[in-house]
Steps between C-alpha positions, in 0.01 A plus 500: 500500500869366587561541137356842455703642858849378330436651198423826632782474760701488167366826366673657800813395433469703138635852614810687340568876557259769313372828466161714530506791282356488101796437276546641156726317317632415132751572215656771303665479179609719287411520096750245411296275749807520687418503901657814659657552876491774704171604419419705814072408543364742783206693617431791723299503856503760758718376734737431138637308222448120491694333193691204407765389245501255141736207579730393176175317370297764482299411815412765742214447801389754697244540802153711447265670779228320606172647313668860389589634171812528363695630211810220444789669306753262295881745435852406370737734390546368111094503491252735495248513821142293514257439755164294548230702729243421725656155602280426770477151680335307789636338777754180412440606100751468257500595148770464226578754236748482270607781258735631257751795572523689215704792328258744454274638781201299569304512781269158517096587549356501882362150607382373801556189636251310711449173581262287745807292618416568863134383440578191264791385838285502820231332246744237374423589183805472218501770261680409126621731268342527160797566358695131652145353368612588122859454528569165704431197208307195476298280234192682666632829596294750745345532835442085538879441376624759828271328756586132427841640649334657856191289636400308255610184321538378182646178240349632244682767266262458263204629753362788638358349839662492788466294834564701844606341792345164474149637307375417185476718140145576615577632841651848391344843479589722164353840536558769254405864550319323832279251245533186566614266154440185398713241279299242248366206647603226213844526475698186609887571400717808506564494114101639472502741753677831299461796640451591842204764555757776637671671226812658655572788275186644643602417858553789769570295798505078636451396856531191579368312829568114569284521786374589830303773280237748621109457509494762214600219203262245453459117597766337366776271728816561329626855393419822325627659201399887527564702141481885430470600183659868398342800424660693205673806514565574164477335171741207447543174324683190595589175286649169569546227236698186511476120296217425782290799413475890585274779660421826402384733766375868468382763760400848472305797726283749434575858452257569839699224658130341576525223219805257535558139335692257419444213251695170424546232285693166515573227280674147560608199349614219714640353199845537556522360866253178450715405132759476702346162721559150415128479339512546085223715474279718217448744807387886478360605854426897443387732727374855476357805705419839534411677858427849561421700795337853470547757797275818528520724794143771537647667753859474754264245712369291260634232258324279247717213348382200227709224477425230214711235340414266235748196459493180223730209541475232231691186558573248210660208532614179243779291675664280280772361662638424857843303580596545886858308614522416864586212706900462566824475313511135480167426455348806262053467450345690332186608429369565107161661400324578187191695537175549264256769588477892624404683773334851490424759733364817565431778742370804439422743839300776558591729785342857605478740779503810648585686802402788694704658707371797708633705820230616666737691742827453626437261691262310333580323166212282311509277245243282258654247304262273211670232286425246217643212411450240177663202348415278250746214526553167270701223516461270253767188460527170267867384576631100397802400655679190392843419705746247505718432842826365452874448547667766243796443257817587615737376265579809353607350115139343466246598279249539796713682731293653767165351389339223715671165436228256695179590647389465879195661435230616202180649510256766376372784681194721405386793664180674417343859644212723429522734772284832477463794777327787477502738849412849625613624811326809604629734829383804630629654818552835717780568725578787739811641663444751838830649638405614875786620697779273529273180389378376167142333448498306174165308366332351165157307407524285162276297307633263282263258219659190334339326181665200393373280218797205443498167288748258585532213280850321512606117447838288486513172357881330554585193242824322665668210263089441331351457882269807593572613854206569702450804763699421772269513799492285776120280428632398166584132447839418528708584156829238441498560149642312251539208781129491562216671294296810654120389581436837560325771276660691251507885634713787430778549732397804581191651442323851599177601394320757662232866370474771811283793488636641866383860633708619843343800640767673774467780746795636656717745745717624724584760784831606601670717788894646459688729695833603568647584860781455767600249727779649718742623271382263217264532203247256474186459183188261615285388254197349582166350254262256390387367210124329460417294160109341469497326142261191372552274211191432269543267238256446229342217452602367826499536908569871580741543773455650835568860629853484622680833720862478573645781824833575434688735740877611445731734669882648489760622769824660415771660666783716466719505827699788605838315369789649249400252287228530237300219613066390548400236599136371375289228601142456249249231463157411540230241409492539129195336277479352115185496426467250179527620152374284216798317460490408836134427475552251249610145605765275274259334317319879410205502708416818707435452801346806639548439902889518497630680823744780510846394553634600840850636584591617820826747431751638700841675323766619740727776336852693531555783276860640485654754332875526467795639355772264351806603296358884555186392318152431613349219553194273620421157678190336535451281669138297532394194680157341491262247618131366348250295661278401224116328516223414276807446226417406153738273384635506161729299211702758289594461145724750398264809527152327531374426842219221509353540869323237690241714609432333856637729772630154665864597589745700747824665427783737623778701331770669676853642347746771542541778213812727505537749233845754449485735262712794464775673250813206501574705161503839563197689342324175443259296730493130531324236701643176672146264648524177669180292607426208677138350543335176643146459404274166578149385479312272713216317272256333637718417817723288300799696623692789362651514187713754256237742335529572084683777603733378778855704351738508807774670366511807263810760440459802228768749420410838258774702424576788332852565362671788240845486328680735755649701165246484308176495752203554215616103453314365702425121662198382712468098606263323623615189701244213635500166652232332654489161689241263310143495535251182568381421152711207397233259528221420259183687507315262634734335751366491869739772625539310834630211333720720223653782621817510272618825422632742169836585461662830646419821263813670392495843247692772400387772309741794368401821358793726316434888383644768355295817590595774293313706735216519780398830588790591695673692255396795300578519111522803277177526239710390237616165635345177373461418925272807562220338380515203770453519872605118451670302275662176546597141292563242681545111527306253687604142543239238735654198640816662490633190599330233322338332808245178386183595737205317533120629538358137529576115406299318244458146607533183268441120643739233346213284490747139562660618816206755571765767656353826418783798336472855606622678181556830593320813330809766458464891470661691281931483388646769424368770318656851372334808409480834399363806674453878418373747763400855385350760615394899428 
């Protein structure tokens, strides 16, 4: 608890100057794109005018009333007058709008702008623009590529999981239109993964929690991802398309305005980013998708949505040829492969549901939710691997220059899978909302049904210089090949065979209390719930297991002293439950076994929120420190993306770590975000002492920024800086981790993203102008791994068989890679 009092006695010390009212803010050009000065922005009250002036960029800023209406007026003398109406904001809000000034008369049309930022900071919840999602780049661009950069962690570009604050891939809640989603079960390396569920042209709004979360979202230890999908106001049409794929998204609404939807499609081929690895490779990984959701409103108090999304991902792969150079300048190894063989995969999921949404009066909102969700997964793999370890050419005249001059090491490697899951997850729940005076009563009941049917079959047999090497477990004879022959019996060196027909029947819920109120002169918001889970395992065939019931009670405190400064404090946590999901029901060598406990994570977050003004611009810190006790831990080996769990509940752990988090406009009219992390996070197994967990990553920084050519600002820039101090995973997959605890190398990336928008919206074009058609249009240039950084997912390991020193070769990501990308939309 030392730990935990220093770090929060360093979120006090995280206080600049700041203000309390909404703020309006942005930039005004004029047709030329050409920002103007002197534009005079005001609005009328009764007690009379409030305005503020453009700077020589463009930038003006100017204060709103808390919760009123109000018409905002933009004026210069060499342009003609224009105004936005019904700007209306909550408390600490701040919107930015940027416009054109133009030389006609042209008054914009009446919007009002809202916002739950008041909600989403006493609830530590991180809200992310839609519009950041789509612009900032990466190899897997959206709502995953954003978070890696605030909670969560990631060395994998090529992945859509993330890791949050010492937790697993598994340990994170994705809810979409409040249903939770699932992610296929089979998939063992970024490369296969394609799309991510949420398709962000259809998003509305992201929040974001990294924990400390309410008894409302479900039993998970880690974070949640909440996603709002928009309802259409009109007909429109967006597309994207680039060398790694493209979207195409339409929406539309009824004449009535009862029938609304909105209905997209993706494509993608990894192609272009995996080419570009060390591997030689016959490789076409495709992915594809359509999702739709349908809104239709009977009446003002009732809504009825459907949400479906059918997704394929095929994944074909030949290597041919692998040559990986390491070692040092004066003495250069390398290792050469040639590979026989192909791997093939596919997934193919099936998701459904729909949503009821009715307010039975003001005060009482009530909702029925029923979802269903299919995959049919293979994975199907016959790879040969023959390598040669060696000293490499150098002489740079010679014939064989660069190829491997004598040989430490050769051997044969073959890897065989037939891997098969078929599983349908079926939820049904109810949830109710009662506003009663100044407090907030929040409940929900849910049933949820898992089928699983799952054949495992996989075997590796390693050949080193004609001497077959045998599993390495502890009972075998002793193996001093070639001094001494092996007495022992020939067996693959790894082997997993294993046919489950499991059934997990859950009942679940939760209860809530909220309410807002004083405290002296300061505002305080209490939160206070529970969460119950019963659940039991049957597995067919074999020993059902017993009726387990997890209690999980949470809470929230946050104030807002009296001060000048804009500044809460929050303090969250609770005793939060994982109840185990097949993966975790399945042990490393594939058997279920249906009596795993729920993990156990005792959480406490202790928060400052700050907002600021720097440079006459606003501005936030964040600033988060946290603690976990953990029990009944299922330990784990990761490889890449797969997790292979032990199954036996026979560990402790803890986790604590400071995040702080600035983001604010450092160009004017833009936002960007500067994060810095640190985390410590060790298991206990079997009361061998404590060690690094898979996911120990102490140090992470992450800068997004957006940036415009100050005389020409439709050119526009947005980067997206990361490094990451290296994860355990260095050591072979079968290594006793308290004996090998070496680690990977530090993750270092750069991705840059260059456009031209010709125009977004902002600016209003006569009929006959070949812009009129768009309220979007943009070309731009992406480049990952700006900077050419060598990162590694994993090593593959190789034994010189004379001196038996075992090589990590490491497993790199993707070099640099450039692309094209075209945004429109009408």
């Amino acid at each position: 608890m030392n730990k935990v009092i220093t770090l929060a006695l360093f979120l006090c010390t995280t206080v600049l100057f700041a203000q309390k009212s909404p703020v309006l803010y942005g930039v005004l050009l004029d047709e030329r794109n050409v920002p103007i000065e002197g534009v005079n922005v005001y609005y009328d009250l009764p007690s009379g005018r409030v305005n503020a002036t453009t700077d020589r960029t463009g930038f003006y800023q100017i204060t709103i009333p808390v919760d009123t209406p109000v018409d905002v007026y933009f004026e210069h003398i060499s342009f003609k007058i224009s105004s936005i109406q019904n700007v209306q904001m909550g408390y600490n809000d701040t919107f930015e709008f940027n416009s054109f000034m133009l030389t006609g008369s042209e008054t914009l049309k009446g919007v009002v702008i809202t916002s739950n930022t008041g909600r989403r900071r006493v609830e530590g919840i991180t809200s992310i623009s839609p519009e950041t999602i789509r612009k900032i780049p990466g190899a897997n661009a959206g709502v995953e590529n954003i978070i890696k950069l605030l909670g969560g962690n990631s060395n994998n570009e090529l992945s859509t999981q993330y890791a949050v604050r010492g937790g697993n891939y598994d340990e994170n809640l994705v809810y979409v239109e409040d249903i939770e989603i699932y992610r296929p079960f089979l998939i063992r390396s970024g490369q296969q993964e394609g799309l991510s569920f949420t398709n962000t042209a259809m998003v509305e709004n992201v929040e974001f929690s990294a924990g400390g979360f309410q008894a409302r979202y479900g039993d998970k230890l880690s974070s949640v991802l909440d996603i709002t999908y928009r309802r259409p106001k009109e007909f429109g049409a967006e597309l994207e398309a680039s060398f790694l794929g493209g979207s195409l998204t339409l929406e539309s609404i009824s004449k009535n305005k009862k029938w609304s939807g909105i209905v997209g499609a993706r494509y993608r081929d990894n192609s272009l980013l995996v080419n570009s690895r060390e591997t030689e490779t016959n490789f076409r990984p495709t992915f594809a998708d359509i999702q739709t959701m349908v809104n239709f409103k009977p009446s003002d108090k009732w809504e009825l949505s459907f949400l479906g999304n059918i997704s394929q991902n095929k994944y074909y792969f030949e290597p041919l040829t692998r040559q990986t150079n390491f070692g040092t300048i004066d003495e250069p190894i390398a290792l050469q492969i040639f590979y026989e063989g192909e791997e093939r995969d596919e997934y193919e999921t099936y998701f459904g549901a729909f949503k009821s949404t009715y307010e039975v009066s003001e005060n009482f909102t009530f909702k029925v939710i029923g979802s269903i969700y299919h995959t049919q997964e293979q994975e199907h793999f016959d790879i040969l691997a023959q390598y040669a370890l060696g000293e490499v050419d150098t002489n740079i005249g010679s014939d064989t220059f660069g190829d491997i001059q004598s040989a430490r090491g050769v051997g044969s490697q073959l890897n065989h899978g037939r891997n098969d899951l078929d599983a349908l997850i079926i939820n049904a729940e109810v949830k109710g909302f009662h506003d009663i005076e100044k407090h907030r009563i929040e409940w929900g009941v849910k049933y949820t049904r898992e089928d699983i049917r799952d054949r495992l079959v996989e075997w590796e047999v390693i050949d080193s210089a004609g001497f077959s090497l045998p599993a390495p477990v502890i009972d075998r004879p002793i193996n001093d090949q070639p001094y001494n022959p092996y007495t022992g019996p020939l067996t693959p060196y790894q082997n997993v065979r294993a046919t489950n027909f499991a059934e997990v029947n859950r009942f679940s819920g939760y209860a809530q209390w909220s309410k807002r109120a004083k405290l002296g002169n300061s505002d305080i918001w209490m939160n206070a719930g529970v969460r119950a889970h019963q659940w039991q395992v049957n597995v067919e065939g074999g020993s059902s297991g017993k009726s387990q019931v997890t209690i999980s009670p949470r809470a929230q405190f946050t104030i807002k002293p009296n001060w000048n400064k804009d500044m809460l404090f929050r303090l969250s946590g609770g005793l939060y439950h994982q109840p185990p999901f097949y993966r975790e029901l399945r042990d490393s060598l594939g058997v279920v076994r249906p009596n795993v406990k729920a993990q156990q994570s005792i959480h406490i977050v202790l928060a400052n929120d700050y907002s600021f003004k720097l440079w006459e611009r606003p501005f936030k810190l964040v600033s988060e420190a946290y603690y976990k006790k953990l029990d009944n831990v299922n330990t784990y080996t990761l490889e890449n993306v797969r997790i292979r769990y032990r199954a036996n509940n026979d560990a402790v752990a803890y986790a604590y770590g400071l995040d702080v988090r600035m983001n604010g406009e450092f160009v004017p009219g833009t936002e960007s975000w500067v994060t810095f992390g640190y985390l410590k996070t060790e298991e206990n197994y079997r009361d061998r002492g404590y060690i690094a967990r898979p996911t120990d990553q102490r140090l992470k920084f992450g800068i997004l920024f957006q940036d415009y050519v100050p005389n020409i600002p439709s050119l526009k820039m947005y980067l997206n800086l990361v490094y990451n101090t290296g994860l355990p995973g260095g050591s072979p997959s079968y290594a006793d981790p308290y004996e090998f605890q070496s680690r990977l190398n530090d993750y270092r990336r750069a991705d840059a993203g260059f456009a031209y928008v010709f125009t977004d919206g902002s600016k209003v074009y006569d009929k006959g102008h070949w812009l009129a058609l768009f309220k979007e249009l943009s070309v731009g240039l992406e480049i990952f791994n700006l900077f050419d950084n060598q990162n590694a997912i994993t090593n593959t390991w190789v034994r010189d068989v004379y001196t038996k020193t075992q090589y990590g070769i490491p497993n790199f990501l993707t070099t640099r890679v450039f692309s094209i990308k075209l945004n429109a939309a009408i």
